[in-house]
C-alpha positions as CSV (number, residue, x, y, z in Angstrom):
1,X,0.0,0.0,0.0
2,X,1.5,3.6,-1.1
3,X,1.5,6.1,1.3
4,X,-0.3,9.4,0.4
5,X,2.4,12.0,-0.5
6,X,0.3,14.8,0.6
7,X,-1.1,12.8,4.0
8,X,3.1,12.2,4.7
9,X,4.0,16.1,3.6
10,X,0.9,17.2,5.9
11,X,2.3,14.6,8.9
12,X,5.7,15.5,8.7
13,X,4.7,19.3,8.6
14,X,2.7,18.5,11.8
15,X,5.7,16.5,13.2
16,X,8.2,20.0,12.5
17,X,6.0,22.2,14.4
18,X,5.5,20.0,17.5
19,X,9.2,19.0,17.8
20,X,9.9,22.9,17.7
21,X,6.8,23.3,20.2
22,X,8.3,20.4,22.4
23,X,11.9,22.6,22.4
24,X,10.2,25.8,23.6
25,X,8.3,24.8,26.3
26,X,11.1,22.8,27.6
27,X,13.1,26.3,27.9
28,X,14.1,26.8,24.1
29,X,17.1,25.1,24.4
30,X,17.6,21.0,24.2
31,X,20.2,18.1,23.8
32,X,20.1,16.9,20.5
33,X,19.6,13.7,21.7
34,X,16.7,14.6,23.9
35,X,14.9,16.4,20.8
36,X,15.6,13.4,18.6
37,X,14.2,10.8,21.3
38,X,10.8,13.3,21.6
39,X,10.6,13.2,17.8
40,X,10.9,9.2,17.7
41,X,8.5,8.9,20.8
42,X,5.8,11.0,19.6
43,X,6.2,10.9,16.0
44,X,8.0,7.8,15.3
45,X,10.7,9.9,13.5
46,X,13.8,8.0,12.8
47,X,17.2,9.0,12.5
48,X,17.3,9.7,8.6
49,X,14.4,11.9,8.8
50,X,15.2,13.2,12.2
51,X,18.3,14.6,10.1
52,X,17.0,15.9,7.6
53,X,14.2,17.7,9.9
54,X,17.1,19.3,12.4
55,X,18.5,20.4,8.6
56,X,15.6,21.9,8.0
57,X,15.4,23.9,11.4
58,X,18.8,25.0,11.1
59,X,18.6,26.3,6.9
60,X,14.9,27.9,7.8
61,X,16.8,29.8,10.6
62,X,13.6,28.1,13.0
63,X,16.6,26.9,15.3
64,X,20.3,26.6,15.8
65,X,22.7,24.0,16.5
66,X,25.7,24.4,18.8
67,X,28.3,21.0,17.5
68,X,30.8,22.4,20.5
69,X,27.5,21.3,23.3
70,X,25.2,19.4,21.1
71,X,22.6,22.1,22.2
72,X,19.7,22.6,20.1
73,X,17.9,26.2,20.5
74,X,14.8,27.7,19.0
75,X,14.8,31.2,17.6
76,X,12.0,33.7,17.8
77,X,11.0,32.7,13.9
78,X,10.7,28.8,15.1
79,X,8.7,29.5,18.2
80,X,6.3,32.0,15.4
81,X,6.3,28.9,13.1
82,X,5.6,26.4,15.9
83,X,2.4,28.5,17.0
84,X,0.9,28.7,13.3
C-alpha cells in the first residue's frame, strides 16, 4: 500500500511544528539527543528523517545548533512557526 504523498507532507509538517513546540516549552534550548528521542516517541521519527528535519530547522533559521555542546535552540522565527 503507497502512502499518500500529501497525507506524509501534511504529517511530517505537523511533526516539524511539535518537535519545535516540544523545544520551547522545555526552555528553548535541548540536547540533541533529547529532541531526537521526543521526535521518535511522539512521532516515530527515525534517524534519517530526524536529520534531515534538524536540517531543515537550522537552513529555515527556526533553530540553531551548537556541535561544541550538542545544544539545540529555537529562535523567535521557530517559536512564530511552531504557534501557526
Amino acid at each position: 500500500m503507497a502512502i499518500d504523498e500529501a497525507k506524509a507532507k501534511e504529517f511530517l509538517e505537523r511533526a516539524r511544528k511539535g518537535v519545535l513546540k516540544h523545544l520551547n516549552e522545555k526552555g528553548g534550548v535541548l540536547s540533541l539527543g533529547d529532541l531526537h528521542e521526543h521526535s521518535l516517541n511522539k512521532y516515530f521519527i527515525q534517524h534519517q528523517r530526524f536529520s534531515l528535519m534538524m536540517e531543515s530547522f537550522v537552513h529555515e533559521e527556526l533553530a540553531t545548533h551548537d556541535q561544541s555542546t550538542g545544544n539545540v535552540a529555537i529562535t523567535e522565527k521557530g517559536k512564530e512557526f511552531s504557534n501557526q
